[in-house]
C-alpha positions in Angstrom: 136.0 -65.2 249.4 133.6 -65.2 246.7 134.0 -64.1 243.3 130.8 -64.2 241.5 131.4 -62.8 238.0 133.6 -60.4 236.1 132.3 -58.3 233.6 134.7 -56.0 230.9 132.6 -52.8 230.8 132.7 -49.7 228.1 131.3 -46.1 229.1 128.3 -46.0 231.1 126.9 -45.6 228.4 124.4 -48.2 228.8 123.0 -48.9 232.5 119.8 -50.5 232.1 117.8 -52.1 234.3 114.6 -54.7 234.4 111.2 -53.1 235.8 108.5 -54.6 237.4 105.1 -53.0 237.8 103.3 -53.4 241.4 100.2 -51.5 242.2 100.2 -48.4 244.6 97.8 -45.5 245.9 98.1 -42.3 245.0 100.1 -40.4 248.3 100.6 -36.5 248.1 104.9 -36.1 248.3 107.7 -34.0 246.1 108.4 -37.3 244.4 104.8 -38.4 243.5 102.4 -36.5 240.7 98.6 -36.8 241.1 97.8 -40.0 238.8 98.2 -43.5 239.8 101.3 -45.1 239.8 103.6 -48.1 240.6 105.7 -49.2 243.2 108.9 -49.7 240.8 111.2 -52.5 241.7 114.1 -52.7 239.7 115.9 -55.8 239.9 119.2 -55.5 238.4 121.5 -53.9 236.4 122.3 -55.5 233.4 125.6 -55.5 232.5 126.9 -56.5 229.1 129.0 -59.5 229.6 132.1 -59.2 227.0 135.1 -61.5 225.9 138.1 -60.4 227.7 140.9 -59.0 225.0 143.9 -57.7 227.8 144.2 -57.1 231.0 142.3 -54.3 232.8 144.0 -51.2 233.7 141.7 -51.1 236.9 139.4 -53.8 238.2 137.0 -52.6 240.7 135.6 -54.9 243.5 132.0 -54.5 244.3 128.6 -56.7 246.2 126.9 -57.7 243.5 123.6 -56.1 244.9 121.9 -53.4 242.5 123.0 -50.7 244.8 126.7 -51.7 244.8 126.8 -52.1 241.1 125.2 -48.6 240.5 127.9 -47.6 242.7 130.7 -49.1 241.0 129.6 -47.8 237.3 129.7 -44.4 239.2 133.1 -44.9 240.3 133.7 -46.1 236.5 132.1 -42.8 235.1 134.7 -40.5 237.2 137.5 -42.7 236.4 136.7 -42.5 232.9 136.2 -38.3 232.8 139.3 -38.1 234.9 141.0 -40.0 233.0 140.4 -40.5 229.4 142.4 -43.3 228.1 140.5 -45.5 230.5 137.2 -44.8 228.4 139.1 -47.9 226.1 137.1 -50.6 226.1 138.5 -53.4 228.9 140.2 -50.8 230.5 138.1 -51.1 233.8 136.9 -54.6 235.1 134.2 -54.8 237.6 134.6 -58.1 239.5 131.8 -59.0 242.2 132.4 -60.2 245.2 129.3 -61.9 247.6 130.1 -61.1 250.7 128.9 -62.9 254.5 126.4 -60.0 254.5 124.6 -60.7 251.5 124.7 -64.7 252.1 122.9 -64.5 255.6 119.9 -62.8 255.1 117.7 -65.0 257.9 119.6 -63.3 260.7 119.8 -59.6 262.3 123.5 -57.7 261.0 123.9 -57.6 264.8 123.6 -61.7 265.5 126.0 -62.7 262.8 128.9 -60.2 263.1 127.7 -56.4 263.1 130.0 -54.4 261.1 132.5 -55.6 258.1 129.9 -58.0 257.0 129.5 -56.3 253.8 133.3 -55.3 253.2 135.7 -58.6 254.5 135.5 -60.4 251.3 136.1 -57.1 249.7 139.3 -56.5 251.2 140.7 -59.9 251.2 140.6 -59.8 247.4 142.0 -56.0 247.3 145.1 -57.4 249.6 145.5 -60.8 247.6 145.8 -59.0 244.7 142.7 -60.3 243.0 141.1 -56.5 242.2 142.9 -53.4 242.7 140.4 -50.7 243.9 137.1 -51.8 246.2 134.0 -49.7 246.1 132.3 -49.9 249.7 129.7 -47.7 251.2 131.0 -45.8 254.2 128.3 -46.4 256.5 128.9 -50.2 255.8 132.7 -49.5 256.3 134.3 -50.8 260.0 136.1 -47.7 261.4 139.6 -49.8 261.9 140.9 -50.7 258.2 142.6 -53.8 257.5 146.4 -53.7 257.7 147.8 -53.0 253.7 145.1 -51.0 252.6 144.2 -47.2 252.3 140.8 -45.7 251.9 142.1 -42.4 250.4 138.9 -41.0 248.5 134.9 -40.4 249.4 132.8 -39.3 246.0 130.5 -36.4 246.4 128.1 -37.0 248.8 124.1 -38.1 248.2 121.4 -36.9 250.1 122.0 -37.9 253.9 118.0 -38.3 255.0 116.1 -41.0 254.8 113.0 -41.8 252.9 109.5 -43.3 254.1 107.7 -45.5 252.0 104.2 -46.3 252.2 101.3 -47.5 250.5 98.7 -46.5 252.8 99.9 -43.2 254.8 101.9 -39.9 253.9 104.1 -40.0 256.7 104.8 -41.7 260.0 102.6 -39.7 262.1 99.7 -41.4 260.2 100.1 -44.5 260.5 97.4 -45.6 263.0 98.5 -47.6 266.3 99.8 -50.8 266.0 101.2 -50.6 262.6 104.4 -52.5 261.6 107.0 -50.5 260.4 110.1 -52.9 259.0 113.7 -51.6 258.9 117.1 -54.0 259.5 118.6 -50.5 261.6 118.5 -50.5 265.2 119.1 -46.8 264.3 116.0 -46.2 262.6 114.2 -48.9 264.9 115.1 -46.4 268.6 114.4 -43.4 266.4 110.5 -44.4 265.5 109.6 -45.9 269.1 111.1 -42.7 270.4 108.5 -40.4 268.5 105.8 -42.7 268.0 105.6 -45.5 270.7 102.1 -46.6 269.2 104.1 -48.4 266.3 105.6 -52.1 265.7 108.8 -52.3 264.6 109.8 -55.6 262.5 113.7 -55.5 263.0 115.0 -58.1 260.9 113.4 -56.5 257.8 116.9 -57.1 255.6 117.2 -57.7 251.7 118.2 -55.4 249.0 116.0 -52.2 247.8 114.2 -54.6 245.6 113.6 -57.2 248.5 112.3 -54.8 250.8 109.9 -52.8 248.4 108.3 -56.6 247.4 107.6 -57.1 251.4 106.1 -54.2 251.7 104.1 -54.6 248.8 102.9 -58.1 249.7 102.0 -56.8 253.4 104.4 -58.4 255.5 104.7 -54.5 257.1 102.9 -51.3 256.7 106.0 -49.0 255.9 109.6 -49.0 255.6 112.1 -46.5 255.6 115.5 -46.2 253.3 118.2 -44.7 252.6 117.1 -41.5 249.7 120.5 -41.7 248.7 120.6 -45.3 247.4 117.0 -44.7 245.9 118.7 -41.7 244.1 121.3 -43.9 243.1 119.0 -46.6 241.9 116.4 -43.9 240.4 113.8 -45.2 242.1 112.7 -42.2 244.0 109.2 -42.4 242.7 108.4 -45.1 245.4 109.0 -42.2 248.2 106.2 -41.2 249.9 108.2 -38.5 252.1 111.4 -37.4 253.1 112.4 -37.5 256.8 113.9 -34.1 258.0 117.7 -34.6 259.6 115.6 -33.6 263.4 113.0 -36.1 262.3 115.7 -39.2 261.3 119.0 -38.3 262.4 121.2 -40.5 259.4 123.5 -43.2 259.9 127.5 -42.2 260.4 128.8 -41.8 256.8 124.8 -42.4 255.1 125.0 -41.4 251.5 129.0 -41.4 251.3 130.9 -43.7 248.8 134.3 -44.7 249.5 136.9 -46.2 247.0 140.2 -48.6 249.1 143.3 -49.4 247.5 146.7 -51.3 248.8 148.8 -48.9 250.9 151.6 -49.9 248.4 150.0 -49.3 245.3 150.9 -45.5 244.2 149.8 -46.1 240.5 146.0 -47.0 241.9 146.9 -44.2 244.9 146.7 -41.5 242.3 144.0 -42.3 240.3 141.7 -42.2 244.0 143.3 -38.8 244.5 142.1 -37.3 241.4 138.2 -38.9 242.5 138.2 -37.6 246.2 135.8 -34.9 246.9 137.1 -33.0 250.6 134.5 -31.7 251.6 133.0 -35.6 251.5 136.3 -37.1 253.3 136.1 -34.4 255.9 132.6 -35.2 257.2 133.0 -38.6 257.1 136.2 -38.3 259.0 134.4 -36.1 261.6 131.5 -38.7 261.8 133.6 -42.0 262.1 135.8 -40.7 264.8 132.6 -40.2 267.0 131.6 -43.3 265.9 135.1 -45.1 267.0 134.8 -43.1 270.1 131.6 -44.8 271.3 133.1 -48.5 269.8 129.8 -48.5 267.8 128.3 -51.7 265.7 125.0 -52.9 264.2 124.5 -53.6 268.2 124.2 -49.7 269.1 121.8 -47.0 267.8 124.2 -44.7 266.7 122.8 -41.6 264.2 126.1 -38.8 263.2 126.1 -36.0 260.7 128.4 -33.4 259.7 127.9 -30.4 256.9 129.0 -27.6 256.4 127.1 -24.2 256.9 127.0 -21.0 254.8 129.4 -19.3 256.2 131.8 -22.7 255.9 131.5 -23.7 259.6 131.6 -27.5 260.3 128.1 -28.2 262.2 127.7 -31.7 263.2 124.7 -33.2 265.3 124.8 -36.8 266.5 122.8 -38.8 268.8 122.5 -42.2 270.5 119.8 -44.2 271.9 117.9 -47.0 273.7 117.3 -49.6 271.4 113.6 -49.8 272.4 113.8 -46.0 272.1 113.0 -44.6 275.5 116.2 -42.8 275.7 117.7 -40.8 272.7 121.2 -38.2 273.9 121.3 -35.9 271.6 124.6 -33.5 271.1 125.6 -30.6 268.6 129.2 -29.2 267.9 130.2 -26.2 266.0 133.6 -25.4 264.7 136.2 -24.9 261.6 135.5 -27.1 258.8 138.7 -28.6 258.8 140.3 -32.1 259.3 141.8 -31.5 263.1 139.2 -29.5 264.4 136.5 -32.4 262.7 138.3 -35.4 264.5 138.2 -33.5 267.8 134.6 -32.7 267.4 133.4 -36.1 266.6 135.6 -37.4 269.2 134.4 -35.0 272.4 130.6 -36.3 271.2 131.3 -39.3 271.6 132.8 -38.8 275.2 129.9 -36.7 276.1 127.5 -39.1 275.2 129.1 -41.9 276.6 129.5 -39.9 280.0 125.9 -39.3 279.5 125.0 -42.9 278.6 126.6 -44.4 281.5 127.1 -47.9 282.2 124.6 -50.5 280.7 122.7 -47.6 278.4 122.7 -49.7 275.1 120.9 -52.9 277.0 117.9 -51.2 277.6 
């Protein structure tokens, strides 16, 4: 385990981040206007290093990526209006962590491990004592946890979809024949071949936001496609060209969800989490993660889940899996009370309906 840095913060008061100005044509969407602009690539948020003057009430672990460190200022912020005396300066530590996932960038997630590639380092420094909360996102999240620790609270929920970003089409359907379309998700990857055969698509296209917005830039593929709700999270959402509809891009199990771990024996940090956790959130993710356990899923396996709520509060949750070269996609839908039980029996009967449906050998197509 890897501790990179640990940085003393005071009220969000001051996220800022580095910009870098890259060229791109003017596309029609809800996030662009009608001028010219710029493909924005932040690189990092700054964080003001400080001179440690006691001990932190709470020190959250976090990736060091600008995504996880947007997350873990979140987290901050509700800690901080929950919970007022933490808004003391050195109250709350954030200490990163670099993880195998972020060291290995020249493989696919599938060749080098699949799932918990993002979260091991995490949670060996939340059991040794080293931080006392980690701040993961779900969809990176294994659906066994490791032995001592609790994941008792999920933060209101992001936008689920995912975005397409291009500098030469609006959407997917126009991108002519033979275009390369780059995304590190096997989900994403079975999705695309499924609708539009015509199109290339460049699997091992890993890196952070920034990363994968300078490849595109520089040409190594026509489009990508990402996650809105770390774009949101990054403000970035003026490099969206269009948003995928949920029938379009079924999202990853627990996409957009933030989850916050603690030790199993630690009430103190227990209670803090408990006054964070937004049901509704928990509920779905829940619902989502027991289809996922059902069908033993990994970076190996396209596997798409989601779960919301309706208007008149029923639990509606859609999930799918496919080929990985996208000539199959199973599709399922289950209706039923929003409500913890009645969630973990829905995403568990998908999953044995689609394995049923699957049959032996499905996922090595």
């Amino acid at each position: 385990m890897e501790i990179i840095a640990t940085v003393n913060t005071k009220p969000f008061a001051g996220r800022s981040v580095s910009a870098l100005g890259l060229s791109l044509p003017c596309l029609t969407s809800p996030f662009y206007n009608q001028r010219k602009r710029n493909l924005v690539i932040r690189d990092s948020v700054a964080v003001e290093q400080q001179t440690q003057t006691k001990a932190a009430v709470i020190r959250i672990g976090t990736r060091g990526s600008p995504l996880a460190l947007a997350q873990a200022y979140e987290t901050q912020n509700k800690l901080i209006e929950t919970h007022p005396e933490l808004a003391e300066e050195g109250a709350i530590q954030i200490v990163i962590i670099k993880t195998t996932g972020d060291k290995i960038l020249s493989q696919p997630l599938a060749d080098i491990g699949g799932k918990g590639l993002f979260t091991k380092e995490i949670d060996e420094a939340l059991i040794n004592n080293e931080i006392d909360i980690a701040v993961h996102s779900m969809k990176d999240v294994p659906t066994y946890l490791p032995e001592k620790t609790i994941l008792p609270c999920n933060l209101p929920r992001e936008d689920v979809r995912d975005a397409f970003i291009c500098l030469t089409a609006a959407s997917l359907a126009e991108l002519p024949a033979g275009s390369t379309v780059g995304t590190a998700s096997l989900r994403r990857k079975s999705q695309v071949l499924h609708r539009y055969p015509s199109l290339n698509v460049l699997e091992n296209f890993r890196g952070n936001v920034q990363t994968r917005l300078r490849k595109l830039n520089e040409g190594v593929v026509q489009a990508t496609l990402l996650a809105l709700a770390g774009l949101k999270r990054l403000n970035m959402t003026e490099n969206v060209t269009a948003v995928l509809s949920i029938d379009d891009m079924l999202p990853a199990v627990a996409q957009g969800a933030i989850g916050i771990a603690c030790r199993s024996d630690d009430e103190k940090m227990a209670n803090y989490l408990a006054s964070l956790n937004h049901e509704d959130t928990r509920l779905a993710v829940a619902c989502e993660r027991a289809f996922l356990e059902k069908l033993e899923g990994s970076c190996r396996t396209p596997i798409a889940g989601y779960a919301r709520k309706d208007q008149e509060g029923t639990c509606i949750f859609k999930a799918l899996v496919a080929s990985p070269d996208g000539t199959r996609v199973l599709e399922t839908l289950r209706k039923g009370p929003y409500a913890f039980e009645d969630m973990i029996m829905m995403g568990k009967d998908a999953g044995e309906e689609l394995l049923s449906r699957a049959g032996p050998g499905f996922f090595n197509q």
